[in-house]
N, C-alpha and C positions, 0 to 999 in steps of 0.2 A: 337422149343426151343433148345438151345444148347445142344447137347449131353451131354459136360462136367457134365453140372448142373445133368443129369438124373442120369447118373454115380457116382457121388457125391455122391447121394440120393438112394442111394439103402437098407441104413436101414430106412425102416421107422419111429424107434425113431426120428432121424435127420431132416426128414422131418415134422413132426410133432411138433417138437421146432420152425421150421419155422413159420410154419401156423398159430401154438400159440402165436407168438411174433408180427404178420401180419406182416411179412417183405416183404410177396407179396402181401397188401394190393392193393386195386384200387388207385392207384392217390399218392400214398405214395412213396417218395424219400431217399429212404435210402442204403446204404451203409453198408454191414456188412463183417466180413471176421473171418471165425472157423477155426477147425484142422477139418483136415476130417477124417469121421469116421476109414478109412486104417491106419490112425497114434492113434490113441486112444489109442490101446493096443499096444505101442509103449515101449517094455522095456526102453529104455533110459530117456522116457520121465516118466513113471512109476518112473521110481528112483530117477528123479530130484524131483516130489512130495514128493516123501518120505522125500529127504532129505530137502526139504523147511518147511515141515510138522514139520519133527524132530527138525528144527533150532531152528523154530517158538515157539514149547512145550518148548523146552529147555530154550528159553530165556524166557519165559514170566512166568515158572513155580513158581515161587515164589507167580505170583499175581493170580495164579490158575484158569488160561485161556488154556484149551485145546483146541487145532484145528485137527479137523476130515480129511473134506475134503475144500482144498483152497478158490474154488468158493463160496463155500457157506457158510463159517465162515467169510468172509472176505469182502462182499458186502458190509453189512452195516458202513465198518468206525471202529469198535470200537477196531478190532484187531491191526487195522493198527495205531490207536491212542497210544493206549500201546505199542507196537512194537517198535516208532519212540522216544519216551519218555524215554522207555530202552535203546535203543543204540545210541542216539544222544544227552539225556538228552533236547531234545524239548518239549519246553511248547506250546501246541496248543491249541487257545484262541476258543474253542467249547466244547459241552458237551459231557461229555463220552459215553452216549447212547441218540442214537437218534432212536425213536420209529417210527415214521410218514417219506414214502417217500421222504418227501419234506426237513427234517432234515437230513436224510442220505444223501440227495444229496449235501445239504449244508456243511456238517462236509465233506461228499469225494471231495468239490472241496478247501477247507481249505488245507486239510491234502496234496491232490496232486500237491497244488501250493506251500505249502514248502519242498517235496518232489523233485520238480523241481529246486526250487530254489538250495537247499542243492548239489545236484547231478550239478546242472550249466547247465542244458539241456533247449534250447528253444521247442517253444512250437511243431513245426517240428520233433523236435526228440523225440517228446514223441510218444511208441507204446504201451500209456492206454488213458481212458479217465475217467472222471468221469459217463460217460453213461455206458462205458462198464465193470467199475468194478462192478456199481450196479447193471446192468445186470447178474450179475455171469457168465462173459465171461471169460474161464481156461487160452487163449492164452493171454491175456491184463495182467491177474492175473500174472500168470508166470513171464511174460516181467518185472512186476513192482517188485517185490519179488527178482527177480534176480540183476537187479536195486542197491533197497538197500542193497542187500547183499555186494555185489561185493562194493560197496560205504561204507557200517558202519562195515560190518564184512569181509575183504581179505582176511585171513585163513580161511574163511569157506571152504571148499572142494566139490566143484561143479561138478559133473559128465560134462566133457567138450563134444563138439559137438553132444551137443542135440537138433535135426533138424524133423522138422514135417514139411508133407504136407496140406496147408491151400488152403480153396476156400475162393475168394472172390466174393459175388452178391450186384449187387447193381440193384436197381430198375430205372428205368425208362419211361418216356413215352411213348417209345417203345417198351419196353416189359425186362427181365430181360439181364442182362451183368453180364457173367461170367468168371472168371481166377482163374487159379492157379499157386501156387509158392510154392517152397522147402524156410519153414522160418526154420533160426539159433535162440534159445533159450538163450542157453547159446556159448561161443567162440566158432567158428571153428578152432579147433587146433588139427593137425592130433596125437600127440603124446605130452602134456605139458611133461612128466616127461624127455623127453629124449633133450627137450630145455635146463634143468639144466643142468649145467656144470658136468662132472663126479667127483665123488669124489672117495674116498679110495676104496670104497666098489666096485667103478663099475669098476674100475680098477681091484681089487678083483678078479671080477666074469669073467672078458674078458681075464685078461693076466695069472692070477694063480688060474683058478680053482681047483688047486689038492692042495689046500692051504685052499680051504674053510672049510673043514671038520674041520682043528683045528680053525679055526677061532670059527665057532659053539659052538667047544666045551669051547671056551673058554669065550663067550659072556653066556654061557649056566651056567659056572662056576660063569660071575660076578651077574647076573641075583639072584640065589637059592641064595649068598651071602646077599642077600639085604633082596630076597621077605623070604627067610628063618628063619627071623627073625618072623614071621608072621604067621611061623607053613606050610609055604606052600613050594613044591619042584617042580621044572618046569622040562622036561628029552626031550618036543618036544617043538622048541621055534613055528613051523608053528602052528599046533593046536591049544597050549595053549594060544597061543597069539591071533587066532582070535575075541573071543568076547571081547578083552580089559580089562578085571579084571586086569588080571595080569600087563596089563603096567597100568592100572591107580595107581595101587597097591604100582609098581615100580616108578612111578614117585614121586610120594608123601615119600616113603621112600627115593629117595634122592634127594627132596628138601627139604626136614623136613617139613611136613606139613600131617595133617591129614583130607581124603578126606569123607566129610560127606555121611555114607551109604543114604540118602534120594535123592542126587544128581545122584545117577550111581545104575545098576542093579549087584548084588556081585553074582545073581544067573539067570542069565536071561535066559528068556524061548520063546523070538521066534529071528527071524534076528532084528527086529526094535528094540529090546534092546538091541541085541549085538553093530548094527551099533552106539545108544544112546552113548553106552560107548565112543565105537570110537572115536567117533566126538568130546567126549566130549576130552577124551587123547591128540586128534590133538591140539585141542584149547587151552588146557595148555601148551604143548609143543612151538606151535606158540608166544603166549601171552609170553613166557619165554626165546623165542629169540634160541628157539634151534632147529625149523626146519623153514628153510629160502626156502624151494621151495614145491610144492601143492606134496599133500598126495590123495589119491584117500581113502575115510574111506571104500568104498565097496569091 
């Protein structure tokens, strides 16, 4: 048997998804390809969850669909039904829950052939399927999530070169055929922020570092102007500003607009509510035309 495969398979949960799925059944032709167990607890790939997780709560929160974990909220179709609804305004001519295998399979090859269509991708370049979303395969899920992101929502803030090691087995009459490959999730780009062009600020930090202090204080002065109005006094812009209150706070005091306390955490209590705000701050910012290159919200 090929080494690789055994290597692979050194957790036996892993192999046991196999056996379960009979992917080495007798006489069965099939073709699959996972992350391998080494990339699982893959921080980068961890955070890209979160934040597809977070998008997902965020946008669909009004019709009070929460999503846990990707694979398994998202098999049957009904997420992805809302989802597409919300950000493309698509009417998809199937039911919103489909109870019975045979309905899920039908509503996920509806929804991933106007998914295709939408995006302009032939069927070559598709790396989902309708087998493998219902299967609750994470690497298929990802690829498609990342998809419509990148297509209905571009300021989203995607953790860039998110890369997992995948095996692929495919059976044959022969006996199993196995490879691996280093797959890209999201771009490979060694550094987006440093792609933008420099502005004031980075000029700022390169040529007049002994400049920055006032500068601080003086963003620190327009800032407690604004949010002070509100009963609140800023004195570290790094701290104060990581969980985002205070700029959601700030933006809304100067666009004139009042930001619903049920939309954002005014007192949050672990990182996914901090990051919530974040993302949420980017997105008004972006949608308002005043940050034109990617934000990292972590």
């Amino acid at each position: 048997m090929d080494p690789d495969f055994l290597n692979a398979f050194t957790q036996p949960s892993t192999l046991d998804q196999f056996l379960t799925e009979d992917v080495i059944a007798k006489g069965m032709c099939e073709k699959k390809k996972l992350i391998k167990p080494t990339s699982s607890n893959n921080p980068k790939l961890e955070e890209l969850r979160l934040c597809l997780t977070e998008w997902i709560n965020r946008t669909l929160k009004e019709e009070h669909i929460v999503v846990k974990s990707l694979e398994e909220d998202l098999y049957d179709g009904l997420v992805l039904h809302h989802l597409l609804e919300n950000l493309g305004s698509i009417k998809l001519d199937v039911e919103k829950i489909a109870l019975t295998e045979k309905k899920q399979r039908q509503k996920l090859s509806v929804i991933l052939e106007v998914v295709a269509k939408c995006l302009q991708l032939e069927e070559s370049q598709l790396k989902w399927s309708v087998e493998s979303i219902l299967a609750k395969d994470l690497l298929s899920t990802l690829h498609l999530l990342v998809a419509i992101a990148k297509h209905f929502k571009p300021t989203l803030a995607l953790p860039p070169n998110v890369q997992v090691e995948t095996i692929t087995i495919e059976t044959t009459s022969r006996g199993l055929k196995t490879s691996n490959v280093v797959e890209y999730i999201t771009e490979n780009k060694e550094n987006i922020e440093a792609q933008s062009k420099d502005d004031a600020f980075d000029e700022l930090f390169s040529c007049a570092p002994d400049k920055l202090d006032a500068v601080k204080k003086a963003l620190l002065q327009f800032v407690d102007q604004h949010v002070g109005k509100l009963g609140l006094n800023v004195k570290d812009m790094e701290s104060q500003f990581s969980d985002g209150v205070i700029l959601l706070l700030l933006i809304g005091q100067l666009e004139g607009y009042f930001l619903n306390l049920s939309n954002f955490f005014l007192t949050p209590a672990s990182n996914m509510e901090m990051l919530h705000n974040v993302n949420l701050a980017l997105e008004l910012l972006a949608e308002g035309g005043l940050l034109n290159f990617p934000v990292s919200s972590e």
